[in-house]
Phi, psi and omega in degrees: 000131195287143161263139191333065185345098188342291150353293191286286185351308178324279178271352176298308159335318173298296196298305187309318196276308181311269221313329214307317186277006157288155182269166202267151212054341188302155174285120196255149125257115192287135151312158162198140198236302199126325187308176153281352160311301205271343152292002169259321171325312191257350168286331158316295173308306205287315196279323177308287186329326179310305163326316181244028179042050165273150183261126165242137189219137168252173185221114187229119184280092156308083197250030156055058176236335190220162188304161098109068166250319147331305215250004183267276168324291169330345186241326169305333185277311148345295169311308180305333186286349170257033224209349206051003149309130183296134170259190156187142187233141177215150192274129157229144172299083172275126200259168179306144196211144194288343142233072130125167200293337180262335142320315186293302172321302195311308179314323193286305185287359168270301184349270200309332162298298167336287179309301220286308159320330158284303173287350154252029145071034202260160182270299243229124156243159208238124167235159180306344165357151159195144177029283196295331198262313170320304185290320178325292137010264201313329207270325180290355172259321180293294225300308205302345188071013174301357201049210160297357194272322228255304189297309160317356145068194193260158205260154178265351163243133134201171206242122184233101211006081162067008130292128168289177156212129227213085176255103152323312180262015165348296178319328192216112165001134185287339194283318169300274188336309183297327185289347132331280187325304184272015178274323192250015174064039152268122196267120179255154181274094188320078180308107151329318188305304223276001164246041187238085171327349169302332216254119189300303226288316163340275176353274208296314157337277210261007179228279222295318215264328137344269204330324188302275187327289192312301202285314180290330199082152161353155166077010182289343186278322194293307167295346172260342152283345180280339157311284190308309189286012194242308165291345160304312178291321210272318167323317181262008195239342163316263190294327166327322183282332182264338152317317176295336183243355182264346175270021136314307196228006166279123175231146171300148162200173206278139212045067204139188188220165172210157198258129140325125129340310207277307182303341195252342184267339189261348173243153191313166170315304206286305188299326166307310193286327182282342181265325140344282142010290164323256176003283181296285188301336157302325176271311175269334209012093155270120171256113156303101170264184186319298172321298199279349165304261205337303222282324174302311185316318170305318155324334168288291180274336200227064172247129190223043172061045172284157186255162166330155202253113183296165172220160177293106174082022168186175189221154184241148182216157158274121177225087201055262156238055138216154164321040236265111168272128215220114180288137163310082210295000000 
């Protein structure tokens, strides 16, 4: 009997370790693009899911963007169907998005998973994401100055009204995949966009992280995910703290909400700013950047009777010894 090809071991093993905490039958949607990350991804899935009986259904996302994408799906589906997957392919509208087209695809493509998701009734949907899509994250997060939210790159679990989201392959090398592919005679489908230098994260792929590699030596991918899973841990250890202390020092008021002075003065810097953060996207939802945090915070630290500070959709104030979030008519 031939042996089991490292590659398919891999990732099945990746996908087998994601699946342990579903409950048995549930329905996954795989993402499937065509590519190889993600045709190793649902063919891994098709064979793990037998076993605990699970239903897989795949989503091959149409984002009408470049000729003959039609038929580019059309053919990823084929393949899941040839895979025992249920396939379903669906066309989405990508519209302008301020920062830039490949947000605005991605935005049209959680949408359209989400939907896809709900209507089969599905626990988990599983993306293709791997290593290499990790260190990118992270170097594209570092050039922007986005900070730790940004830098800890993407999480392999997480749970979002009542969906799970699942990336597996954190863990493996994009070159594992393609070997996977050509282990189980699978043909993937080449995206033109991933060789189009228009595209930062392209950049960094085919320039920046060679370059790394060359100067530095080996292993830059590897070390930049582990930075992300390092910053990840520091991020739950985080918010763990500020669950504990904002219903403390948070109270309502009217048309808004407001923080102790005293209580926002008394905790370090990073936990002031993250609960400030909070504040505003929890109520308002709203994302806050480092300036206008720093500048509410200064309502705090550096108060000499300054007026209110505008924010996107709400305004901040000192108003006796509290903090005051005030919505924005």
């Amino acid at each position: 009997m031939p042996s089991l090809s490292p590659a398919i071991a891999e990732i099945r093993l990746a996908v087998r370790t994601a699946l342990v905490d579903l409950p048995e039958g549930a329905t996954l949607v795989v993402a499937l693009s065509g590519g190889a990350d993600s045709l190793a991804l649902a063919a891994a899935t098709a064979f793990e899911a037998r076993a605990r009986r699970m239903r897989v259904v795949s989503a091959t996302i149409d984002h009408g963007l470049q000729e003959g994408s039609a038929d580019a799906a059309a053919v990823a589906a084929a393949k899941a169907d040839a895979l025992g997957i249920r396939a379903s392919v669906e066309r989405v509208q990508v519209r302008g998005d301020a920062d830039g087209p490949e947000a605005a695809a991605r935005a049209a493509r959680y949408t359209a998973l989400r939907r896809i998701a709900a209507e089969e009734h599905a626990t988990a949907v599983l993306l293709g994401h791997t290593l290499d899509d990790q260190a990118e994250t992270v170097l594209l997060g570092l050039a922007r100055g986005a900070g730790a939210a940004s830098l800890q790159g993407m999480s392999p679990s997480r749970a979002d009204d009542g969906l799970i989201w699942l990336r597996p392959m954190l863990g493996v090398r994009r070159e594992t995949t393609r070997a996977f592919c050509a282990a189980s005679d699978l043909e993937p489908w080449d995206d033109p966009h991933n060789l189009d230098d228009r595209f930062a994260r392209v950049r960094v792929r085919e320039r920046v992280l060679p370059v790394l590699e060359t100067e530095l030596g080996p292993g830059i991918a590897e070390a930049l995910a582990r930075t992300a899973a390092q910053l990840r841990e520091d991020t739950e250890a985080f918010d763990e703290m500020i669950s504990e202390t904002i219903e403390d020092i948070v109270e309502h008021a009217e048309a808004g909400i407001s923080v102790s002075v005293r209580a926002l003065a008394a905790n370090p810097t990073a936990l002031r700013n993250r609960i400030i953060r909070l504040v505003a996207h929890s109520e308002f939802g709203v994302s806050l950047t480092r300036t206008q945090t720093t500048e509410v915070a200064r309502l705090v630290t550096d108060w000499s009777g300054q007026g209110p500070i505008d924010l996107p959709g709400c305004s901040a104030a000192r108003l006796g010894g509290q903090i005051v979030f005030t919505a924005r008519g």
